[in-house]
N, C-alpha and C positions, 0 to 999 in steps of 0.2 A: 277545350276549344283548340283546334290546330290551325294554328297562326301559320302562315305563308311565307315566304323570301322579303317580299312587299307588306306585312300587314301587324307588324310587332308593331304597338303601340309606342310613339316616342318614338320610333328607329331611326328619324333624321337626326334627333339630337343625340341619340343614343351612340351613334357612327361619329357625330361630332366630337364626341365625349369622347369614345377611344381613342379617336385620333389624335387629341393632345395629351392624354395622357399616358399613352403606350409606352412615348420615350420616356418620359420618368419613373413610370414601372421597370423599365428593363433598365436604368441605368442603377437602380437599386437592389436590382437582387443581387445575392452572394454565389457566386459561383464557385466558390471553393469549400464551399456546406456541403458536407454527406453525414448523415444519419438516417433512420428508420422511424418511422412511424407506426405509433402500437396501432395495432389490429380492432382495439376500442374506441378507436377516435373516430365515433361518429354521430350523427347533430343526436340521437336518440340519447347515449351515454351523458352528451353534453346536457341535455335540456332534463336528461333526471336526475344526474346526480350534481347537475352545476348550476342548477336552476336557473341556464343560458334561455334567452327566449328569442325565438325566429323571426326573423321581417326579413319579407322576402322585398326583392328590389328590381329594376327593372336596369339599374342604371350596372353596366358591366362593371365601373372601377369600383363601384360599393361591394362587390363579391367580395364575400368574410372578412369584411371589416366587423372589428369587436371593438363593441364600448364594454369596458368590465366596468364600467359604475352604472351601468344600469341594465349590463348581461344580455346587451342586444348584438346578435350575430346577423349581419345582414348576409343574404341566399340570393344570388340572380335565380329567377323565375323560368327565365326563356330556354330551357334546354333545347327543345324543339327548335327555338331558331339559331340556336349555336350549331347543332347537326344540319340541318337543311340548307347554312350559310357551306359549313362541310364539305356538302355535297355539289355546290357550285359556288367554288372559291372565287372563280374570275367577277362575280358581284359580289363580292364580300370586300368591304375597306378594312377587316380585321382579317392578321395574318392568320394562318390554319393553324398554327402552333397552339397558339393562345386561345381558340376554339376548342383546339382537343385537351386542351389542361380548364379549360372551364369544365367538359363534361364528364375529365376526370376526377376534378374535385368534388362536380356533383356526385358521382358514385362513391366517391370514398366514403362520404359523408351519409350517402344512403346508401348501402350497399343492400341490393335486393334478397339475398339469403336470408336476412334477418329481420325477425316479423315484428320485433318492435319499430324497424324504418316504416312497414306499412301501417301500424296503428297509429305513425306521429304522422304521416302522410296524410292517411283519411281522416285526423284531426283537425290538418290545416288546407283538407280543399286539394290537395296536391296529388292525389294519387295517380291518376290519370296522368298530368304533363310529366311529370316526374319518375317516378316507379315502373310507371303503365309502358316509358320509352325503353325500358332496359339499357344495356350500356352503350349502345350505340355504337359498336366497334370499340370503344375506349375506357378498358378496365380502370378502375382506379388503383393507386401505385403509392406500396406505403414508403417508396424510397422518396426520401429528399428532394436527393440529384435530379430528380423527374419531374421536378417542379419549376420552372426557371421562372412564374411571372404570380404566382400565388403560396412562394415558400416562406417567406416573412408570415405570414399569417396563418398556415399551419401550423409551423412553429408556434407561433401564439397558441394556440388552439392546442397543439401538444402539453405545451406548459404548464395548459388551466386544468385538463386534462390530468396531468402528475398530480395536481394540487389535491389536497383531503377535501372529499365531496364535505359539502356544504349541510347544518344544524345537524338533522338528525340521523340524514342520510349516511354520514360517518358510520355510523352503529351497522348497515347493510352489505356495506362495500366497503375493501382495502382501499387506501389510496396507492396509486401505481410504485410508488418508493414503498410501502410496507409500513409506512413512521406509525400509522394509528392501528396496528395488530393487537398490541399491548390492549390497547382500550377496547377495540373490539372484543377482546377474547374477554375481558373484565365483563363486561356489558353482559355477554351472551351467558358465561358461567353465573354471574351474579343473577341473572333472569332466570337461569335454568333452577338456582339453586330456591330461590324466593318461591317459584313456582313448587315444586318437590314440598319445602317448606308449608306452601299452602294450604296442600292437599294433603298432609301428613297433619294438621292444623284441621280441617275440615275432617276428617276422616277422625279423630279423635274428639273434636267436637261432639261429633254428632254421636260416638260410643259414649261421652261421657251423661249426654242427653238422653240415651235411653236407658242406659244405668241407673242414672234419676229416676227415670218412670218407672222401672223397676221395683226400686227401694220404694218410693212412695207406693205403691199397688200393695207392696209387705207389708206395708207400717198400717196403711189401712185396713188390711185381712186383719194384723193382729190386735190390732183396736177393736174390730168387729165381734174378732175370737174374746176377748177381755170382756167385753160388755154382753158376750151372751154369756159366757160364765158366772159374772159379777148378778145378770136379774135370772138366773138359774135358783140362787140362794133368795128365799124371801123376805128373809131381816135384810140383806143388803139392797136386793131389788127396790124396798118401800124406800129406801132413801137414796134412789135414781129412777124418781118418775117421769123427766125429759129421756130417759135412755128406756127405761123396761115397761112404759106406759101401757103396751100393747098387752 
């Protein structure tokens, strides 16, 4: 659905909303923060290896707020009306800065080369507003520095990120420090080796199985051979008349 200048749902309150809290967003960020952002931080990575879950939000200041007790990352929605406000500033009560770092963060987060963004997209409905807009002039930027009203919260998002993915998802993926290689590599070898083990297991079974049939087909031949020998003789035959009867 493409929403208009005029026709975001909530825009009166939504404008209210930035309005008071612009200034406390900017009196809060760190301006003397420079680092990099891994090239894996984004909502895909997050929501399968972090088991982070997405709610998307209408309201601007919610944009990636994380509750980690219950791994909900909130997503503003409206990329469309952050570009088309863009596009004619002079009606926009949000300054253009803070517009083009929303639509950077949306790309960061979904960057369109990678086709796990588009599978978690047309899971949640999004493909279209989202994916479908491309970058809209505004790459997303794994520097820090480049962040001045949404860097607190990448940061977060970086961190959770570093952390060793979550139950079993560990055994798939490093975590970004390397601390669980050890286990991994345990895991993988121990699997490989169980498996090998199996089929070296299975594959001796099942000789040891027809070796058996085997022996048994012998022992019966020479039983067979024994009792036509044994009623060949007619003193021994009269005393095996269940075997020589015929």
């Amino acid at each position: 659905m493409d929403f208009g200048l005029d026709d975001i749902p909530g825009d009166t309150q939504l404008k209210s909303a930035v309005t008071t809290r612009l200034a406390q967003r900017l009196g809060s960020t760190r301006n003397d923060y420079s680092g990099r952002l891994d090239s894996e931080l984004t909502a895909s990575s997050l929501v399968r290896y972090h088991d982070v879950k997405i709610v998307w939000t209408s309201i601007l200041e919610d944009h990636l707020s994380f509750d980690r007790n219950k791994r909900i990352l909130k997503i503003f929605e409206h990329k469309i009306w952050a570009r088309n406000y863009l596009r004619d500033t002079e009606r926009s009560v949000v300054p253009a800065d803070v517009l083009q770092e929303v639509i950077r963060t949306l790309n960061l987060l979904f960057p369109s080369f990678k086709e796990s963004t588009k599978s978690l997209l047309e899971a949640h409905g999004r493909l279209e507003t989202i994916y479908g807009l491309g970058y809209c002039g505004h790459r997303g930027s794994l520097e820090l520095a480049d962040y001045k009203y949404w860097r607190a919260e990448l940061e977060e998002l970086q961190n959770l990120l570093n952390e060793q993915p979550r139950g079993l998802k560990q055994f798939w993926r490093p975590d970004r420090e390397g601390r669980n290689l050890m286990v991994l590599a345990l895991f993988w070898i121990s699997g490989v080796m169980v498996f090998i083990l199996t089929v070296v297991s299975s594959v001796f079974g099942a000789m040891s199985v027809a070796y058996a049939r085997v022996q048994i087909r012998q022992a019966n031949d020479a039983f067979d051979l024994a009792v036509a020998q044994a009623c060949a003789d007619p003193d021994i035959g009269k005393n095996l008349p269940q075997y020589c009867s015929k």
